[in-house]
NUDO-346742 format. One line per 5 residues: for each residue x, y, z of C-alpha. Coordinates in Angstrom, 1 decimal, always signed. Layout:
N
X/Y/Z; ...
This chain:
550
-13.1/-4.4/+4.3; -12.9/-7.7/+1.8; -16.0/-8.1/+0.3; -17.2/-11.6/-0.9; -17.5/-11.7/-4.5
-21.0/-11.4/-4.4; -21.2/-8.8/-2.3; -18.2/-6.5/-4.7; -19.9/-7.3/-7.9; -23.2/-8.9/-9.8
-22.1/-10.4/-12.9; -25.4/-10.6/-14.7; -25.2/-6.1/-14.4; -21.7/-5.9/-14.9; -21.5/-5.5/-18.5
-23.7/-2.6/-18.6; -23.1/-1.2/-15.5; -19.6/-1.1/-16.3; -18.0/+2.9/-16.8; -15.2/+2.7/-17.0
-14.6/+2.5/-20.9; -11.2/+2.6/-22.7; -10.9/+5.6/-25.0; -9.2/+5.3/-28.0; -8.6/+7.0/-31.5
-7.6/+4.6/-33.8; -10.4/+1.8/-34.3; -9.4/-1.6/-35.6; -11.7/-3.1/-37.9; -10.5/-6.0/-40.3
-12.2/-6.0/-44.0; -15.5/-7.8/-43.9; -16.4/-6.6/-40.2; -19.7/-4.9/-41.2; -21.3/-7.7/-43.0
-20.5/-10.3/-40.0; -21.9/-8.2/-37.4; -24.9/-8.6/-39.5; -25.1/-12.1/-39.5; -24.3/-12.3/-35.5
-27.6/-10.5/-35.0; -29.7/-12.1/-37.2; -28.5/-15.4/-35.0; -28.8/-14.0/-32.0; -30.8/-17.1/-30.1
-28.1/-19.4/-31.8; -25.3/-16.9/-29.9; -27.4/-16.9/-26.9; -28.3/-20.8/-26.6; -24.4/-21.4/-27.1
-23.7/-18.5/-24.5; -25.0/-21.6/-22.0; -22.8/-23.8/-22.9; -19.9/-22.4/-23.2; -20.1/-20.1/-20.3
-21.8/-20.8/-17.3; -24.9/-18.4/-15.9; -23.5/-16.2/-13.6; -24.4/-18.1/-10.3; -26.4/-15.2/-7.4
-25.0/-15.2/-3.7; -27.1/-17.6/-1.6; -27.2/-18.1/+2.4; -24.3/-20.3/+2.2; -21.8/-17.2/+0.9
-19.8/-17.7/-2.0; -16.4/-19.1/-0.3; -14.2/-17.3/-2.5; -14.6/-19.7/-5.4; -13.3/-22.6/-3.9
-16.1/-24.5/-5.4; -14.8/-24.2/-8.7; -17.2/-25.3/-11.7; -14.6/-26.3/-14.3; -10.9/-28.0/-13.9
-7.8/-25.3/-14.0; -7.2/-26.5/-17.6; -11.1/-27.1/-19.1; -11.9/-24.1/-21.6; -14.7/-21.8/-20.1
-15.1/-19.5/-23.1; -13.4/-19.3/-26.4; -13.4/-16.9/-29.1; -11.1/-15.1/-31.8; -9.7/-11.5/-30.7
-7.3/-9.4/-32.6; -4.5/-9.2/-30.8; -2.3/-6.5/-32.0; -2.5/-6.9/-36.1; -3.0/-10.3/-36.2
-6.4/-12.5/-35.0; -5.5/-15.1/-32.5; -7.7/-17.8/-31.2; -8.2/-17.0/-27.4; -9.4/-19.1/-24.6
-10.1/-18.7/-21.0; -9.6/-20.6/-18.1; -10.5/-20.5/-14.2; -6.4/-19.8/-14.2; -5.4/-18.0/-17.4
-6.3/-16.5/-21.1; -4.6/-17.8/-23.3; -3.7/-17.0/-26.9; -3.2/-18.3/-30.3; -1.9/-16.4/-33.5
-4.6/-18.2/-36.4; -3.1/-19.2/-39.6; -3.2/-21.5/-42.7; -2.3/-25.0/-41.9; +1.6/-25.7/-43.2
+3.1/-29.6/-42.5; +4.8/-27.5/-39.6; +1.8/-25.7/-38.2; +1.1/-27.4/-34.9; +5.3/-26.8/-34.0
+5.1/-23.6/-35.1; +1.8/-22.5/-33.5; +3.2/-23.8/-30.4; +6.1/-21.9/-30.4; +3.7/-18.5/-30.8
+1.6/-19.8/-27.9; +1.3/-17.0/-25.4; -0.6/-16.4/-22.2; -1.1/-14.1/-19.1; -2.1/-15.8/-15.5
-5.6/-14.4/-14.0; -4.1/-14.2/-10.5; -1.7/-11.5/-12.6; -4.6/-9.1/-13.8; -6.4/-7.0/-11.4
-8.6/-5.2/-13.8; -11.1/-6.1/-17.1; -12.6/-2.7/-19.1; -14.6/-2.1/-22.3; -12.9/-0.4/-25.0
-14.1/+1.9/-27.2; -13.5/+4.7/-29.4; -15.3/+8.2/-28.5; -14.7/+11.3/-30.4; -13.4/+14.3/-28.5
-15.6/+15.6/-26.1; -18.1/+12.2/-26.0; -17.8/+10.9/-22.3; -20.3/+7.7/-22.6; -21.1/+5.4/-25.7
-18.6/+5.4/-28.4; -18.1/+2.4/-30.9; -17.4/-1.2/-29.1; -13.6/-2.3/-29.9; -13.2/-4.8/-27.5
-12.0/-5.7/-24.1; -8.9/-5.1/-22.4; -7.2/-6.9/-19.2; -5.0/-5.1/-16.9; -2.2/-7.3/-16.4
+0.5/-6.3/-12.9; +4.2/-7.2/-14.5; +6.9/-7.6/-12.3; +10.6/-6.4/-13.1; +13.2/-7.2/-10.2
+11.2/-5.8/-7.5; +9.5/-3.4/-9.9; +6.0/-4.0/-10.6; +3.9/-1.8/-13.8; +1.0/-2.1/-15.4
+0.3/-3.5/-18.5; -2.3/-3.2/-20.8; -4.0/-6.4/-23.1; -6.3/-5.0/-25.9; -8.5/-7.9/-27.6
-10.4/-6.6/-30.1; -13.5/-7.6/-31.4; -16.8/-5.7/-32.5; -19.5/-8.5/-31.4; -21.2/-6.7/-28.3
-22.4/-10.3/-27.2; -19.1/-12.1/-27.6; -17.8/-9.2/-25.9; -20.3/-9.1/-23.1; -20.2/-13.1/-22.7
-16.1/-12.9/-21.9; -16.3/-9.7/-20.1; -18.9/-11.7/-17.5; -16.8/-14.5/-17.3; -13.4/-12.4/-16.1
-14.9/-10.6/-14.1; -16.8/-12.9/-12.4; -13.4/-14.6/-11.8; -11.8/-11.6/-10.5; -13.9/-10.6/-8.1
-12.9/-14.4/-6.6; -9.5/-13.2/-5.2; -10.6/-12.4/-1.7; -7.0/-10.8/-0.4; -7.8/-7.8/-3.1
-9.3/-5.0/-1.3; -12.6/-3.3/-2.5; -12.3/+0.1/-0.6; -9.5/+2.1/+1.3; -9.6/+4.8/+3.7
-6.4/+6.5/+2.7; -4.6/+8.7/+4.7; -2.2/+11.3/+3.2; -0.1/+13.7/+5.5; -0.1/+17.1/+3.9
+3.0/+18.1/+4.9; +5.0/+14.7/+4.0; +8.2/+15.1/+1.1; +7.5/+19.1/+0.1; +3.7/+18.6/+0.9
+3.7/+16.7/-2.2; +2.0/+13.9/-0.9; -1.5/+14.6/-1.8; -0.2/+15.7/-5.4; +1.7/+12.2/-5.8
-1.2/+9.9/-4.3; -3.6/+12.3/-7.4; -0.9/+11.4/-10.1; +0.0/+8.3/-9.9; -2.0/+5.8/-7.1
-5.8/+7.3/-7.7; -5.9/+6.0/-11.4; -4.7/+2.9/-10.6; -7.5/+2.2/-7.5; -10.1/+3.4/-10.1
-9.2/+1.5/-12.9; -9.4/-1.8/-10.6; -12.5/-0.6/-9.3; -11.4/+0.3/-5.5; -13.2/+2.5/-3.7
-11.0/+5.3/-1.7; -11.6/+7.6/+0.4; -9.3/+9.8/+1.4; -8.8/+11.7/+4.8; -6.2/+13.5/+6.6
-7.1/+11.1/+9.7; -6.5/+7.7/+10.0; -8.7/+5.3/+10.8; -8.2/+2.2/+13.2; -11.2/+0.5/+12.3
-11.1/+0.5/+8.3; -8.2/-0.9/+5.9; -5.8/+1.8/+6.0; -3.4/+3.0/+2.8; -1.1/+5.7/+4.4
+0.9/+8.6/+1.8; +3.6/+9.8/+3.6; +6.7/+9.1/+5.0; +8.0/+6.8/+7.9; +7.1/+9.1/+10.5
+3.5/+8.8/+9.2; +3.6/+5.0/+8.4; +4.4/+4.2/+12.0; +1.7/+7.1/+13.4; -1.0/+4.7/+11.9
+0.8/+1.9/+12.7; +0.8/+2.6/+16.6; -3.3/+3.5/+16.3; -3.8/+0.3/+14.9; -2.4/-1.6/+16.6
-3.4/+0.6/+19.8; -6.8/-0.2/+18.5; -6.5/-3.8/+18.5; -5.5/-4.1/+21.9; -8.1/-2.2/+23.3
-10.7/-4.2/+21.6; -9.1/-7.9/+22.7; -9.5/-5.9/+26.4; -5.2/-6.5/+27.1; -3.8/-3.5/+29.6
-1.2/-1.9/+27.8; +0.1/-0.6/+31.2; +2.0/-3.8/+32.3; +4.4/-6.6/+31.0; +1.6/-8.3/+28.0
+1.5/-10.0/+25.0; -0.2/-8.1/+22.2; -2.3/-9.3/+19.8; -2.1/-8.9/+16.5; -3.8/-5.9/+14.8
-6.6/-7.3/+12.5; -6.2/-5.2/+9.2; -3.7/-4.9/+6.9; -1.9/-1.6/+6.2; -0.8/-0.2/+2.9
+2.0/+2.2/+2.5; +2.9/+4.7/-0.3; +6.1/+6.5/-0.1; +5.6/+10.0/+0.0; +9.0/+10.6/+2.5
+12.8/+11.6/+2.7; +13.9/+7.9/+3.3; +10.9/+5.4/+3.2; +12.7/+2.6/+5.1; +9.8/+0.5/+6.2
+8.2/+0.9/+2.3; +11.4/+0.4/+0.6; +11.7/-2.5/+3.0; +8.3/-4.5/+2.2; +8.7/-3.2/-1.7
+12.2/-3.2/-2.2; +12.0/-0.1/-3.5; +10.4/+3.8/-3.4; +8.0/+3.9/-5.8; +4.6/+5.0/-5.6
+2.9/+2.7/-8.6; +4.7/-0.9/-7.0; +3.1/+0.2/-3.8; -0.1/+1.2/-5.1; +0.2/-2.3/-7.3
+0.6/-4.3/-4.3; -2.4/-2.8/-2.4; -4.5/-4.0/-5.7; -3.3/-7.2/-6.0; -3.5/-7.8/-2.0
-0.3/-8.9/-1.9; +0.2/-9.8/+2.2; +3.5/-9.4/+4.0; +3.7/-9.9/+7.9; +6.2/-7.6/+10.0
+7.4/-8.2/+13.2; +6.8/-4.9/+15.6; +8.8/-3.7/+18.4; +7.0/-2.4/+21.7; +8.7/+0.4/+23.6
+7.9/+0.4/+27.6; +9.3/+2.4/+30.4; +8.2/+1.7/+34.2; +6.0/-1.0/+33.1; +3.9/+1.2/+30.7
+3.9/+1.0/+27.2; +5.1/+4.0/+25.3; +4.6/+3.1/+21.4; +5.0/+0.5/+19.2; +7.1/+0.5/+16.1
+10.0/-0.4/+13.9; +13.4/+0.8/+15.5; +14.9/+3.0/+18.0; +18.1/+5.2/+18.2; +19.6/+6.0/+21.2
+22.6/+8.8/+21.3; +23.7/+10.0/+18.3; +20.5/+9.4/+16.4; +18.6/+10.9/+19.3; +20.6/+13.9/+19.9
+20.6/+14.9/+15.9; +16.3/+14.2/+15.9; +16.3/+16.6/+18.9; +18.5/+19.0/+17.1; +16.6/+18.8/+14.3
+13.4/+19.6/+16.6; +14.3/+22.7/+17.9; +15.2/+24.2/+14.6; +12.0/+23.3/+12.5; +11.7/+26.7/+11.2
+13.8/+25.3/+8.7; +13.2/+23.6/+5.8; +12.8/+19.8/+6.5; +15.9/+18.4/+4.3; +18.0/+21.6/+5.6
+17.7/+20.9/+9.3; +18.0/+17.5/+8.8; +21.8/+18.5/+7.3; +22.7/+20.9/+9.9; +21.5/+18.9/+12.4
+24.0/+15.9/+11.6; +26.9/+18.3/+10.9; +26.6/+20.0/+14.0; +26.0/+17.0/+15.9; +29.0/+15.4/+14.5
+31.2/+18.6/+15.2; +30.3/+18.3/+19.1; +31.4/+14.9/+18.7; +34.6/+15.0/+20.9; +37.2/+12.1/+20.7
+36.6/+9.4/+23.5; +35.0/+11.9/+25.8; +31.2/+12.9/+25.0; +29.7/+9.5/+24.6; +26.3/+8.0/+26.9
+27.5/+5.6/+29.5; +24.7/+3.1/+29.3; +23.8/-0.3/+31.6; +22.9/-2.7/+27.9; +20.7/-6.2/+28.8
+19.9/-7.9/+25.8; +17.4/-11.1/+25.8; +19.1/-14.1/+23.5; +16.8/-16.9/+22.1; +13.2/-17.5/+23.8
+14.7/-19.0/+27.1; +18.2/-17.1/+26.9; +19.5/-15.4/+30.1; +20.0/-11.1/+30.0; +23.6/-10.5/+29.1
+24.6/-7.3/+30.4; +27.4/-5.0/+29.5; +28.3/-1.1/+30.7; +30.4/+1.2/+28.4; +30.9/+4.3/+26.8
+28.6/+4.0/+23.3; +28.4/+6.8/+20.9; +24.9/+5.1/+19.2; +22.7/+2.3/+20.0; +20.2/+1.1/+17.5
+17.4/-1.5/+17.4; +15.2/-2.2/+14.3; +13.0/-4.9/+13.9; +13.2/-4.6/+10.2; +15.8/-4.4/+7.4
+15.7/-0.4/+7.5; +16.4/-0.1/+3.6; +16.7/+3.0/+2.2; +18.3/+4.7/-1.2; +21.4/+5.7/+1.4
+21.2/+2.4/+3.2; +21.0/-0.1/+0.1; +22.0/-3.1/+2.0; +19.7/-1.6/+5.2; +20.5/-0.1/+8.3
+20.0/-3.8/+10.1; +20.9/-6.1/+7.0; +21.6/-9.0/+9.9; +17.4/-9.4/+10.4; +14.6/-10.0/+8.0
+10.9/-8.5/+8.0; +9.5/-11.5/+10.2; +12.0/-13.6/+12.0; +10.9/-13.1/+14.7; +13.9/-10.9/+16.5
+15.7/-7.6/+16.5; +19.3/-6.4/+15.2; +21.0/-4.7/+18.4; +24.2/-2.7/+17.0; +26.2/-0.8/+19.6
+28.9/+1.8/+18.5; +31.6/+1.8/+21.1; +34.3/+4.2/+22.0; +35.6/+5.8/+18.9; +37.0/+8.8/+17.2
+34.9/+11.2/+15.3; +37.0/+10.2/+11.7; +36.5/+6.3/+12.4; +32.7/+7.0/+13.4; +32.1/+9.0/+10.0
+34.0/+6.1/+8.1; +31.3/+3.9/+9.9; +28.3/+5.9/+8.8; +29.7/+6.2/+5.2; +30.1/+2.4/+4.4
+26.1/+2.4/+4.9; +26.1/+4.0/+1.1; +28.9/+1.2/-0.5; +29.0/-2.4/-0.5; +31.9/-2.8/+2.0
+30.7/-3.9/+5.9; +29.8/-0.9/+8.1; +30.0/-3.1/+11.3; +33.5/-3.8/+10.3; +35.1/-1.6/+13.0
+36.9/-2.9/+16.8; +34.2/+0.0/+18.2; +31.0/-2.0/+16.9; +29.0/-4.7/+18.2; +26.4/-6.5/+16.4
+24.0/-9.1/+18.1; +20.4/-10.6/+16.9; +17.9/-10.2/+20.4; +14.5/-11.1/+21.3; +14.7/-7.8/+24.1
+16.7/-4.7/+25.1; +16.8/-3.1/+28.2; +19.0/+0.4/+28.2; +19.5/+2.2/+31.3; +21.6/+5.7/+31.1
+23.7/+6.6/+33.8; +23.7/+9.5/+36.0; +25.9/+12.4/+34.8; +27.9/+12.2/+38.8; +29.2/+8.8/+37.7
+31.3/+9.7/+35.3; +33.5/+11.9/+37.6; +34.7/+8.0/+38.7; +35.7/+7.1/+35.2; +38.1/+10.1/+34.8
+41.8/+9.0/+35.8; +44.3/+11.5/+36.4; +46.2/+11.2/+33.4; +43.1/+12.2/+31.2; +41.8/+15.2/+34.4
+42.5/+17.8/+32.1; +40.2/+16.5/+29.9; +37.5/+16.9/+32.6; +35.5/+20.1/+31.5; +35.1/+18.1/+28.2
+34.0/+15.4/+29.8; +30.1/+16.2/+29.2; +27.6/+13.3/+28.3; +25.8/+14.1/+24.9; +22.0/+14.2/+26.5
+21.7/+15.3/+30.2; +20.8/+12.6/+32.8; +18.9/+15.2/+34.7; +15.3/+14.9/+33.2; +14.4/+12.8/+30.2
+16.6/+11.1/+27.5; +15.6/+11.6/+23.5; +15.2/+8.5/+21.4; +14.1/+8.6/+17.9; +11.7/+5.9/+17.4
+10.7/+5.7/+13.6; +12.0/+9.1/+13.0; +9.3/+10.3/+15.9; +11.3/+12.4/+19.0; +10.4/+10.3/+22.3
+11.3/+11.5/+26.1; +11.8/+8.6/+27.8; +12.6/+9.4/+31.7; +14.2/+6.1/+32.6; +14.8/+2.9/+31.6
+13.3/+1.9/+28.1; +12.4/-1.7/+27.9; +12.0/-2.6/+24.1; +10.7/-6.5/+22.9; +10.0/-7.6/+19.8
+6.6/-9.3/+18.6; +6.7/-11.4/+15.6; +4.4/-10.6/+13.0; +2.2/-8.3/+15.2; +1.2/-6.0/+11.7
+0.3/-7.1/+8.1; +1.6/-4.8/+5.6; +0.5/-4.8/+1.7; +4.2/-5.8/+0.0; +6.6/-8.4/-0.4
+9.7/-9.8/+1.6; +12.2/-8.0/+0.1; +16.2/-8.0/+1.4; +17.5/-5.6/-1.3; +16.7/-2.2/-3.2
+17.2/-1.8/-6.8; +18.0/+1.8/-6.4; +21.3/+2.6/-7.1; +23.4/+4.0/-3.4; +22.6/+7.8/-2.6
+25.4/+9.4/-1.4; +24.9/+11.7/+1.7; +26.8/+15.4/+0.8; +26.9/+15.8/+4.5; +29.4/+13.3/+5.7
């Protein structure tokens, strides 16, 4: 869905093709303007001979495709255009480059002027601005036309791992020095090939209070417009365009899975055996529209719907490594991480009460699963391989284990701030395996609260953390565990109950998804299988959210 530059825009209509005008108010208009408008038409051949040489005519797309302006006309530094722009209440002397705009505040000559000229210098970088619009002042109820202000750039400013917009107004009334820069940024825009030029974006209704839709209207749809993206949004998703997703995890790694489904299918690899999968050949865009957001807040660093929506724009590319999940050598699902036991049983608690609201079941679900919790008695006796290193042997160990996670990812999240996996990284190319042993209830809550503070949550006897390139688990069959029962501990025995039944399928939550596996679950990770729009972040900026419940 990248579109060559020639192909996303024609420079010689942009200027008045362009719609998207800037209203405003307030105009700006320094003493004197009238009379110099004047004298700019009456030379208008002059302005349009110098047009030529100051700017070069916009270049149309030949059979040889423009190669995303790596045939670059002028040096990074050599002047393109220059003109004088009002910048806030003063007039600056401005001048753009293939790599910036930069500007000058204009004033009378003092024995310190160049020094202190230098000092006012100021400049934004092009690769920073996604969007260039005419502004103009329109009375109310006027939607086209208006009286010419200027120009205004669009610059993305970054704060920590916030991004915002941020507007540039350069004001000036001449309609040709207006169009003549207006041409030349946006001929230079439309060079950055990794920006996209139209989405289908996928919103599930019912994500975060079936706010979704309402949040994507609010605050991601202006932005796409104002840097001229065309979106279409659907309530399907779609393997075979570039795919923005509003929702929540659940959703993120529904789309995920179909893309990366997709992609299989069309390299012709059978998903029902032992394969390598290739990788899927779009990237995806995710908005946060969930309860928790762990794979967003992991390639953003943090939940917020306008540094998402500001990463799409600016095609800002992060590979992330995918896990697949197999059983009986077919291939279940791919995805991001897996719980096994606890976080399985309190998904399919959660399930079978979903005539409640999402956020209340979600609470019961852990309280009551945590009250069933008995000490050192109902916990999964499990058969654990884990792959180390490319060429490393299976290790094997059997136990009692209360949880058993694998993520591929950091797993950050407002409750999590340091992740649910901080020992891996986006795309290292393995999996964090933490096992919770034998424990008491109190010490496994202590362990699930640290997740929320700064203190270690693996720092516990019962815990075992280890960095894996594949997992095998196998559950036990509930008759075993008569063997495990000595006589001291036989009155003990009608408590003695596993916390899933062995007879039938086991529940895993896989990327908050409910999966019946009936056997053994084979899971591998595949480095940088998926390309999501975001950055490699290792921490969020939100402050810790304490969980009530625990």
């Amino acid at each position: 869905m990248f579109e060559s530059p020639c192909k996303s825009i024609d420079v010689l209509n942009a200027w008045s093709e362009s719609q998207e005008e800037l209203r405003e108010t307030q105009p700006v208009s320094p003493r004197g303007t009238r009379k110099r408008v004047k004298a700019k038409k009456k030379k208008r051949k002059q302005q349009q001979q110098n047009e030529k040489r100051s700017v070069s005519a916009p270049q149309l797309c030949t059979d040889d495709a423009d190669k995303g302006r790596t045939e670059k006309k002028y040096r990074p530094d050599e002047p393109i255009v220059r003109g004088i722009f009002q910048i806030g209440k003063k007039s600056h002397d401005v001048v753009l480059t293939e790599t910036r705009v930069t500007w000058t505040p204009i004033q009378p000559e003092t024995p310190t002027a160049d020094r202190d000229v230098k000092k006012q210098e100021e400049y934004v970088e092009l690769k920073d601005v996604f969007a260039v619009k005419v502004k103009r002042r329109r009375s109310a109820g006027q939607q086209t036309g208006g009286t010419l202000l200027g120009i205004t750039l669009f610059q993305c400013k970054k704060k920590g791992v916030k991004l915002k917009e941020h507007a540039i107004h350069l004001s000036n009334l001449s309609a040709d020095h207006c169009e003549i820069w207006f041409k030349s940024l946006k001929e230079i825009l439309s060079g950055f090939k990794y920006r996209p030029k139209s989405l289908k974006v996928f919103v599930n209704p019912i994500s975060h209070k079936k706010e979704a839709y309402q949040l994507y209207l609010d605050e991601v749809a202006p932005l796409f417009k104002l840097a001229d993206i065309e979106a279409d949004v659907t309530s399907k998703s779609h393997a075979s365009a570039l795919v923005v997703c509003v929702g929540g995890d659940g959703s993120v790694a529904e789309v995920a899975h179909g893309l990366l489904l997709r992609a299989q299918m069309d390299a012709g690899r059978d998903t029902d055996s032992i394969f390598t999968p290739v990788q899927a050949a779009l990237p995806l865009g995710i908005i946060p529209a969930g309860s928790t957001d762990v794979v967003a807040c992991s390639v953003h660093g943090i939940r917020r719907a306008v540094t998402a929506a500001l990463h799409i724009i600016m095609g800002h590319h992060q590979p992330v490594d995918v896990c697949s999940f197999s059983s009986m050598g077919r291939l279940l699902r791919f995805g991001f991480s897996a719980m096994f036991g606890f976080g399985g049983r309190t998904l399919a608690l959660a399930e079978r009460h979903r005539w409640m609201p999402p956020s209340q079941r979600r609470e019961f679900a852990l309280i009551k699963t945590l009250a069933n919790l008995k000490v050192l008695h109902t916990h999964e006796k499990l058969t654990l391989h884990s792959l180390i290193g490319e060429d490393g042997s299976w290790q094997t160990r059997q136990g009692l284990y209360l949880n058993i996670s694998i993520m591929a990812i950091p797993c950050l999240c407002s409750m999590a701030p340091r992740g649910l996996a901080p020992t891996t990284r986006l795309n290292n190319g393995s999996m964090a395996l933490i096992a919770v042993g034998n424990t008491s209830r109190s010490e496994f809550i202590k362990h699930l609260k640290r997740y929320s503070s700064t203190n270690n949550q693996f720092g516990f006897s019962f815990i075992e953390t280890h960095t894996v390139k594949a997992v095998k688990l196998r559950p036990r069959s509930q008759g075993s565990w008569a063997d495990d029962i000595s006589e001291e501990n036989e009155e003990c025995e009608s408590k003695m109950v596993p916390m899933i039944s062995s007879e039938g399928t086991y529940p895993w939550n896989i990327d908050g998804h409910l999966l019946e596996v009936p056997s053994e679950l084979l899971i591998r990770v595949h480095p940088q299988l998926l390309t999501l729009f975001g950055a490699d972040m290792e921490e969020a900026e939100e402050a810790p959210v304490k969980c009530s419940c625990i």
